[in-house]
NUBA-456576 format. One record per atom (N, C-alpha, C): residue number from 1; atom name; x, y, z; residue in three letters; chain. Coordinates in nm, 3 decimals, always signed. Atoms other than C-alpha are relative to their C-alpha. Layout:
<nodes>
NODE   resi   name        c1        c2        c3   resn   chain
NODE    NUM     CA         X         Y         Z    ALA       A
...
</nodes>
This chain:
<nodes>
NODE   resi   name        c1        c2        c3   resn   chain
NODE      1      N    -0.108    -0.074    +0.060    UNK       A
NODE      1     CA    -1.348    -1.222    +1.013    UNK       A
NODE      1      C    +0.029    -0.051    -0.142    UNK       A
NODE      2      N    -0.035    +0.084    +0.124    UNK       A
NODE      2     CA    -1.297    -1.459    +0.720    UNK       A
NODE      2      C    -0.112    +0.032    -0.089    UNK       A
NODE      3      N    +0.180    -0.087    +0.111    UNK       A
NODE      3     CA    -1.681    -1.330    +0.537    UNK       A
NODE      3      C    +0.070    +0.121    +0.006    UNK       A
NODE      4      N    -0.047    -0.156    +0.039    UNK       A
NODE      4     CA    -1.515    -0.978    +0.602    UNK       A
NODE      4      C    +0.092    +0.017    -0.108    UNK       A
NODE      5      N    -0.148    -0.008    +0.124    UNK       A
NODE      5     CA    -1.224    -1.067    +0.413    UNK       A
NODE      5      C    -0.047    -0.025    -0.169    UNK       A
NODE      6      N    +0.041    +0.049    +0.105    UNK       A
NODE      6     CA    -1.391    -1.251    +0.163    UNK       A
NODE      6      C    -0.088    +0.110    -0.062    UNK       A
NODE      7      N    +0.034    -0.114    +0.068    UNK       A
NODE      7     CA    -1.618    -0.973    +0.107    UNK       A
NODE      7      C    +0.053    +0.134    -0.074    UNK       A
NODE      8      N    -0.142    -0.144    +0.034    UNK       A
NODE      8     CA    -1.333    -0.705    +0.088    UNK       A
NODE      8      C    +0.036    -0.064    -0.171    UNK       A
NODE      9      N    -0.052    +0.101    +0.100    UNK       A
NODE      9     CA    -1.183    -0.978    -0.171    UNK       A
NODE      9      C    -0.128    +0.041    -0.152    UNK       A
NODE     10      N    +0.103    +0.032    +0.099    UNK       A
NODE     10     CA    -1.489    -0.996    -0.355    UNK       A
NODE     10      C    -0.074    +0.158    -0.057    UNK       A
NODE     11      N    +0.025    -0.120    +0.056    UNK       A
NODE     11     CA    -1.563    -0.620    -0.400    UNK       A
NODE     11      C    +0.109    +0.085    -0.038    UNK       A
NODE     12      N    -0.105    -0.063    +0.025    UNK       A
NODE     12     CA    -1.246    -0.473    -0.457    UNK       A
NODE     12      C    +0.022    -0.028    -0.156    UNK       A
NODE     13      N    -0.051    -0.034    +0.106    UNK       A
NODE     13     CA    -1.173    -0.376    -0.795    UNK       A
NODE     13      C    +0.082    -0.109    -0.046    UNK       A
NODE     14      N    -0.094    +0.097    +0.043    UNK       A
NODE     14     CA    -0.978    -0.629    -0.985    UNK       A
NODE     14      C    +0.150    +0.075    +0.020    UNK       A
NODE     15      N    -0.140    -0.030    +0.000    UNK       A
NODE     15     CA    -0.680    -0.427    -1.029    UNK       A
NODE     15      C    +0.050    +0.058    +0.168    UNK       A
NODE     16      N    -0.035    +0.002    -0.195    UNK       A
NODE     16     CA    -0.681    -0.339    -0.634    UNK       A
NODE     16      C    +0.028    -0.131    +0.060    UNK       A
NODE     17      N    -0.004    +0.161    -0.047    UNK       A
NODE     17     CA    -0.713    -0.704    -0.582    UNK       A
NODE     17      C    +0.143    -0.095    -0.027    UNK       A
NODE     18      N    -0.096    +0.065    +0.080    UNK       A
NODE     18     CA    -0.435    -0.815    -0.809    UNK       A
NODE     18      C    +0.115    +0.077    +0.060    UNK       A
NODE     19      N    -0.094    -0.056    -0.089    UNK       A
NODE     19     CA    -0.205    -0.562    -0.632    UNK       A
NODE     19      C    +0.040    -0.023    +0.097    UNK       A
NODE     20      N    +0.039    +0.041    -0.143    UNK       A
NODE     20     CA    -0.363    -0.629    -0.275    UNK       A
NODE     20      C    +0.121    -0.138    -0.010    UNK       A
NODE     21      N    -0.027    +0.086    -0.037    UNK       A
NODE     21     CA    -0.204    -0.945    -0.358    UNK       A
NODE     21      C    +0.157    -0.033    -0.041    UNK       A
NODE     22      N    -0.129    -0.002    +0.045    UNK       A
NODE     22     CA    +0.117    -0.916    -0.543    UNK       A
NODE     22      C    +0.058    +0.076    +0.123    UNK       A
NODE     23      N    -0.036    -0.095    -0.080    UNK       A
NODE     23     CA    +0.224    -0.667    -0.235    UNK       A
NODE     23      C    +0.012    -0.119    +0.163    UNK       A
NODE     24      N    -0.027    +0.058    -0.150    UNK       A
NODE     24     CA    +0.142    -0.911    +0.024    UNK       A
NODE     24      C    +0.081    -0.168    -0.017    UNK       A
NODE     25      N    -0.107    +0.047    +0.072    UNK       A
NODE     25     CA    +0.348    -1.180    -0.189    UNK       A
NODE     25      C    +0.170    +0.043    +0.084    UNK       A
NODE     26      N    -0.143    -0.072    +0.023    UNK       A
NODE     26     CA    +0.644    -0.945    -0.147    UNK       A
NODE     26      C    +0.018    +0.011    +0.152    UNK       A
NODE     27      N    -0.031    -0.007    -0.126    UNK       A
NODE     27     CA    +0.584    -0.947    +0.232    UNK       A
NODE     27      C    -0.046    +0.155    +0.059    UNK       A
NODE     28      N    +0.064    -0.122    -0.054    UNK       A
NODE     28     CA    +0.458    -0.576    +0.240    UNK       A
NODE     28      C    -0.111    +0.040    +0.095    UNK       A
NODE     29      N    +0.109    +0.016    -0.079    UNK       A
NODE     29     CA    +0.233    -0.472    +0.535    UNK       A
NODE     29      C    -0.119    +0.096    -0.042    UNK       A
NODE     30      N    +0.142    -0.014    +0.010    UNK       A
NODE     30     CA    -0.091    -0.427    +0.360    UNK       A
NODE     30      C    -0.142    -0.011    +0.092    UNK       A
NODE     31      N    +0.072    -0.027    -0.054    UNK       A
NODE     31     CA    -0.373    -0.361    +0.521    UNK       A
NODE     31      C    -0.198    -0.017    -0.075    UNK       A
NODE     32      N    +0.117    +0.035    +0.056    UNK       A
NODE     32     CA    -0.757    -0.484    +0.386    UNK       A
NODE     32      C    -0.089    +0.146    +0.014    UNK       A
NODE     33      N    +0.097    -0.126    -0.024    UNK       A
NODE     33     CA    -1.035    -0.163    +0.350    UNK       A
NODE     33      C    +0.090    +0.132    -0.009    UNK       A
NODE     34      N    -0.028    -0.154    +0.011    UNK       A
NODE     34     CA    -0.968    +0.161    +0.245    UNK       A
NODE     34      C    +0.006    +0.093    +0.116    UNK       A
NODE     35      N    +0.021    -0.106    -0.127    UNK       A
NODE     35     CA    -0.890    +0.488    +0.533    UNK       A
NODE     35      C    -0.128    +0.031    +0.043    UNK       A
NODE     36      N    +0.152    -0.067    -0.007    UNK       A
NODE     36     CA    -1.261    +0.559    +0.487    UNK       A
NODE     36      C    -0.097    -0.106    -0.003    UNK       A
NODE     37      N    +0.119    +0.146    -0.002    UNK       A
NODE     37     CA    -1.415    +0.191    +0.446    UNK       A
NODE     37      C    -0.005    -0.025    -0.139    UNK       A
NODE     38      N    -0.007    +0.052    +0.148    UNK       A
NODE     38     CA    -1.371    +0.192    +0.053    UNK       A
NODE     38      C    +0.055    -0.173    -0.018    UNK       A
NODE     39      N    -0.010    +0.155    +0.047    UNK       A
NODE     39     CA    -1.323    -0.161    -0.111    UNK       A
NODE     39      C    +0.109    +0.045    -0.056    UNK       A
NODE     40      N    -0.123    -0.004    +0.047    UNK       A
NODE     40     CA    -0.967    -0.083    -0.133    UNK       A
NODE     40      C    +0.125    -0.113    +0.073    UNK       A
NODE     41      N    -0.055    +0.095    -0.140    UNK       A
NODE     41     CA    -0.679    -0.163    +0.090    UNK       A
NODE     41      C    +0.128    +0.117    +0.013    UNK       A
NODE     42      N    -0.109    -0.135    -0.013    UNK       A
NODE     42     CA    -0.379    +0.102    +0.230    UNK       A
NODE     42      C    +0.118    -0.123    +0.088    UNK       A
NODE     43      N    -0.120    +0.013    -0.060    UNK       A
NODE     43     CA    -0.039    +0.057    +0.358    UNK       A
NODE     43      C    +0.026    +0.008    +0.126    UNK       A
NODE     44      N    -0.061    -0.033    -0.186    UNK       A
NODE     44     CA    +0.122    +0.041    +0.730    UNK       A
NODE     44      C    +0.097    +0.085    -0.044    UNK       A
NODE     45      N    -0.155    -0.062    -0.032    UNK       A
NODE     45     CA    +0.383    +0.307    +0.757    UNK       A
NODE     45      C    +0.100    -0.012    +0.093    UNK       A
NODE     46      N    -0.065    +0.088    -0.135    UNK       A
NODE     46     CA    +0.448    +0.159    +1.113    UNK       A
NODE     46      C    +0.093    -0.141    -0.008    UNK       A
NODE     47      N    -0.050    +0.150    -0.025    UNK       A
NODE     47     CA    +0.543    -0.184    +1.015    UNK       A
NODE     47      C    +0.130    +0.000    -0.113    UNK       A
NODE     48      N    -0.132    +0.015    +0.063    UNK       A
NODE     48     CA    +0.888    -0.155    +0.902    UNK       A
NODE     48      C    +0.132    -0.045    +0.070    UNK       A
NODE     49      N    -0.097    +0.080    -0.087    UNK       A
NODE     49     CA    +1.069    -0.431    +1.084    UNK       A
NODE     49      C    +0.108    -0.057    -0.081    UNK       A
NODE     50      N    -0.084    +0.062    +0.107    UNK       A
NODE     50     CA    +1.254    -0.637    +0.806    UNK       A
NODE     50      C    +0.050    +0.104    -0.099    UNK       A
NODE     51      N    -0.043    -0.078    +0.107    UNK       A
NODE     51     CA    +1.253    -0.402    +0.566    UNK       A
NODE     51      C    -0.065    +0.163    +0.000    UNK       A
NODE     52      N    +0.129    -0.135    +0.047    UNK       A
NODE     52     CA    +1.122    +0.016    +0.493    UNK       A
NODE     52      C    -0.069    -0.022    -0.120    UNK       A
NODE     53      N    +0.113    +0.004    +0.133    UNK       A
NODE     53     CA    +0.827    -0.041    +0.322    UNK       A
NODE     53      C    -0.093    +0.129    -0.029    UNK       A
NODE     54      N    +0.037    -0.124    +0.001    UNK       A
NODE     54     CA    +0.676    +0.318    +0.419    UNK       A
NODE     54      C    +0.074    +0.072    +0.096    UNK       A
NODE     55      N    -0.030    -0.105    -0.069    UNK       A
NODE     55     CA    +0.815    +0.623    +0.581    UNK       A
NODE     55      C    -0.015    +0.136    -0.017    UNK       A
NODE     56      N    +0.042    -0.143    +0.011    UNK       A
NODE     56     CA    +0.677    +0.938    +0.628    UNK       A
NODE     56      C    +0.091    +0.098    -0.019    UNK       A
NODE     57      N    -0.128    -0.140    -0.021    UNK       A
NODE     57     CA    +1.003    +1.146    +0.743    UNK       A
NODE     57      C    +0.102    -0.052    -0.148    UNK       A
NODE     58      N    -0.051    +0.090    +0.174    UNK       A
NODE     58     CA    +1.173    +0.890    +0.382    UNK       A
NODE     58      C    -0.015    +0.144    -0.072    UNK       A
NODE     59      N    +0.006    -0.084    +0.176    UNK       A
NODE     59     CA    +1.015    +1.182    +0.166    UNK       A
NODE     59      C    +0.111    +0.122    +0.002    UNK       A
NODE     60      N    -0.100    -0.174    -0.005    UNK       A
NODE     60     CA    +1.229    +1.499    +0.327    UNK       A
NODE     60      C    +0.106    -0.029    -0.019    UNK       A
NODE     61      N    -0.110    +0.020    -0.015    UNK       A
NODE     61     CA    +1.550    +1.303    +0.424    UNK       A
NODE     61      C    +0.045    -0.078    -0.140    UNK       A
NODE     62      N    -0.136    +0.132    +0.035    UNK       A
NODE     62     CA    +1.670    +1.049    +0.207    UNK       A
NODE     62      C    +0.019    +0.066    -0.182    UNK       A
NODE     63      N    -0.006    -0.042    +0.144    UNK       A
NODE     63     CA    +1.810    +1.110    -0.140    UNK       A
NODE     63      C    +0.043    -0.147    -0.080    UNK       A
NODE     64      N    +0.050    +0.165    -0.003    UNK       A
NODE     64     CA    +1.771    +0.698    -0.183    UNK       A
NODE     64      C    -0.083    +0.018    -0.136    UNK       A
NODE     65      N    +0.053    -0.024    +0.098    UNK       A
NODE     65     CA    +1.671    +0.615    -0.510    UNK       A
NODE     65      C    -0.093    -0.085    +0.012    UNK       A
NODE     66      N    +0.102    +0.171    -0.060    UNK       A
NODE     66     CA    +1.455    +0.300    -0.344    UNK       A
NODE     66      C    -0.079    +0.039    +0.019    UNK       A
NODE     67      N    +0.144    -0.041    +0.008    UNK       A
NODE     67     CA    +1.168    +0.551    -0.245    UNK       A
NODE     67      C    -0.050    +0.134    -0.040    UNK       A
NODE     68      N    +0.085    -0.136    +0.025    UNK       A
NODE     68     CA    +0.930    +0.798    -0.379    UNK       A
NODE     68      C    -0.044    +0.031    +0.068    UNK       A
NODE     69      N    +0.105    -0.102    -0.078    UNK       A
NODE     69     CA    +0.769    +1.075    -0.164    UNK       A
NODE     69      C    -0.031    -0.151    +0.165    UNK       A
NODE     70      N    -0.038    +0.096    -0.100    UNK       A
NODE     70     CA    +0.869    +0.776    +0.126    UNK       A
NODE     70      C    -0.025    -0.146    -0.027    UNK       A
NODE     71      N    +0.037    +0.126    +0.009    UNK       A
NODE     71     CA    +0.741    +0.494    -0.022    UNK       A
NODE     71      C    +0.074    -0.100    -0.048    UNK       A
NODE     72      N    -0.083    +0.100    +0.074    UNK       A
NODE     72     CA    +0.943    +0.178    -0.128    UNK       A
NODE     72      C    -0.038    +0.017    -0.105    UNK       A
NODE     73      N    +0.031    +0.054    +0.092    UNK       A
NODE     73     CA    +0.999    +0.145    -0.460    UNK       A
NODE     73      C    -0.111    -0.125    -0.081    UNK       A
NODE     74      N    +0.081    +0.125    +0.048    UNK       A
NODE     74     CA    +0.897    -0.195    -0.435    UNK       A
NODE     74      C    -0.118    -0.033    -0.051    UNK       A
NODE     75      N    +0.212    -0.005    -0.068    UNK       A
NODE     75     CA    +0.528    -0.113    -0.328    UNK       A
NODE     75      C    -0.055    +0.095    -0.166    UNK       A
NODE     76      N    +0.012    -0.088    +0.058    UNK       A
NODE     76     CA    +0.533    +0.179    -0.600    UNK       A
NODE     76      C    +0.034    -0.076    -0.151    UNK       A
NODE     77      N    -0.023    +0.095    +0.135    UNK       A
NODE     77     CA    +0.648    -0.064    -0.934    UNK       A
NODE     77      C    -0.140    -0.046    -0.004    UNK       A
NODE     78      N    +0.099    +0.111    -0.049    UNK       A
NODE     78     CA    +0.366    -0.316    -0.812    UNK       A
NODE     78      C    -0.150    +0.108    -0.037    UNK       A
NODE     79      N    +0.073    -0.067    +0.052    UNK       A
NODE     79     CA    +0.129    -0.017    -0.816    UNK       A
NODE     79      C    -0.077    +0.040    -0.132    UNK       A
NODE     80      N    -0.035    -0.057    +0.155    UNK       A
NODE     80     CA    +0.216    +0.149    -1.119    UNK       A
NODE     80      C    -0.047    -0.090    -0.106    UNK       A
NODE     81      N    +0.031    +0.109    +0.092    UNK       A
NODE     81     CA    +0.165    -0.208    -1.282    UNK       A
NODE     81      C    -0.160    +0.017    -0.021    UNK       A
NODE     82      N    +0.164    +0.013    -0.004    UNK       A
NODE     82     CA    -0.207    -0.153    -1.178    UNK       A
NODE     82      C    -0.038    +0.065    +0.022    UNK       A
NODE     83      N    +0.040    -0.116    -0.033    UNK       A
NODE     83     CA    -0.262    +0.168    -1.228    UNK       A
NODE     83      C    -0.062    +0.072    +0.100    UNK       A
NODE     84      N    +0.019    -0.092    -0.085    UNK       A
NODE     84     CA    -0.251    +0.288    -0.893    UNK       A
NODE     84      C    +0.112    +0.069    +0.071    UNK       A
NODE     85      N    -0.120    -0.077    -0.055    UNK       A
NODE     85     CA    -0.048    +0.522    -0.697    UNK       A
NODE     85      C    -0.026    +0.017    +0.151    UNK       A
NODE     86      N    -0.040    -0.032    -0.147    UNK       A
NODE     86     CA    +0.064    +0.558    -0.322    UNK       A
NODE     86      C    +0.000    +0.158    +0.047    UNK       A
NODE     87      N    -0.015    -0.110    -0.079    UNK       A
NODE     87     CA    -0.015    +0.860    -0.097    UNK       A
NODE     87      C    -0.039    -0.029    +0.107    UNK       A
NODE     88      N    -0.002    +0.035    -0.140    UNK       A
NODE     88     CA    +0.014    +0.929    +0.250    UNK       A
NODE     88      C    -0.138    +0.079    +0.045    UNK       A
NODE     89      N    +0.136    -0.051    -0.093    UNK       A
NODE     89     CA    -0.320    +0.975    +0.448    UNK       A
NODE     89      C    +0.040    +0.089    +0.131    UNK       A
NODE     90      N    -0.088    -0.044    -0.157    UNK       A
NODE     90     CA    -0.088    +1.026    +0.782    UNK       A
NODE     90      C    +0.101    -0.076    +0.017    UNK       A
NODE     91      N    -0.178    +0.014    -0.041    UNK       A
NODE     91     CA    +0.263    +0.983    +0.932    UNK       A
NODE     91      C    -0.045    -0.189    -0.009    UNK       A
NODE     92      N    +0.039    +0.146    -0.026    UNK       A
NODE     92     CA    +0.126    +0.592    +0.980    UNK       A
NODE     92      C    -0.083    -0.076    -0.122    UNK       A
NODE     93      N    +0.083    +0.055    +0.084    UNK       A
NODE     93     CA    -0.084    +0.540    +0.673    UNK       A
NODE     93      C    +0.020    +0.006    -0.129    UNK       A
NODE     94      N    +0.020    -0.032    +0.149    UNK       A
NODE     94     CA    -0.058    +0.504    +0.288    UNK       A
NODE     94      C    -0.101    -0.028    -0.065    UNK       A
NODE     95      N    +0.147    +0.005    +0.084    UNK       A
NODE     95     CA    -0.377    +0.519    +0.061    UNK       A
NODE     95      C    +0.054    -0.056    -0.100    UNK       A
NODE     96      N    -0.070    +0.013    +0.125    UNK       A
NODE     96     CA    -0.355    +0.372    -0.235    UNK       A
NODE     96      C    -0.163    +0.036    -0.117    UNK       A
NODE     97      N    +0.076    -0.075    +0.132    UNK       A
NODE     97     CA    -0.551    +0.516    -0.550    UNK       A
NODE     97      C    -0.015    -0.031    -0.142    UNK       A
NODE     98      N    +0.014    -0.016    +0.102    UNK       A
NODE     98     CA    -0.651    +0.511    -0.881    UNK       A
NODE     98      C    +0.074    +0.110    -0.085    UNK       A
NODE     99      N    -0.116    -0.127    +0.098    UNK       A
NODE     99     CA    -0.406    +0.699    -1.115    UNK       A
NODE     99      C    -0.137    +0.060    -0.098    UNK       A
</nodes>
């Protein structure tokens, strides 16, 4: 498991990497490998025990200035810094992208 990681680590884009890691810093539940197996890494939308870090039903209800289209702010600054952006794959998943 630790060569998987390290490999993920080691092919991932610098600015995916530098995110990957500022995000899991902040306590966010990141996730290693892209939805599809890319040398990325996506979001939990499930793991929102301490804090909402994703929520799917976030984008309809809330008029919260803390998330975009459901996503924490937090996660979405951190992005933005590294030119990427948050979308949802499914009710459980966030992608994260290249702007």
């Amino acid at each position: 498991m630790v060569l998987i990681a390290w490999l993920l680590d080691r092919n991932m884009k610098n600015n995916y990497r530098k995110a990957f890691t500022a995000l899991k810093k902040i306590g966010a539940p990141v996730i290693e490998g892209g939805y599809n197996g890319e040398n990325t890494f996506r979001i939990s939308g499930e793991n929102n025990v301490d804090e909402i870090w994703a929520d799917y039903y976030e984008e309809y209800t809330s008029s919260s200035d803390n998330f975009l289209f459901g996503v924490n702010n937090r996660i979405n600054d951190i992005l933005d810094e590294h030119g990427l952006y948050a979308e949802w794959v499914n009710p459980g998943v966030v992608g994260v992208w290249e702007s």
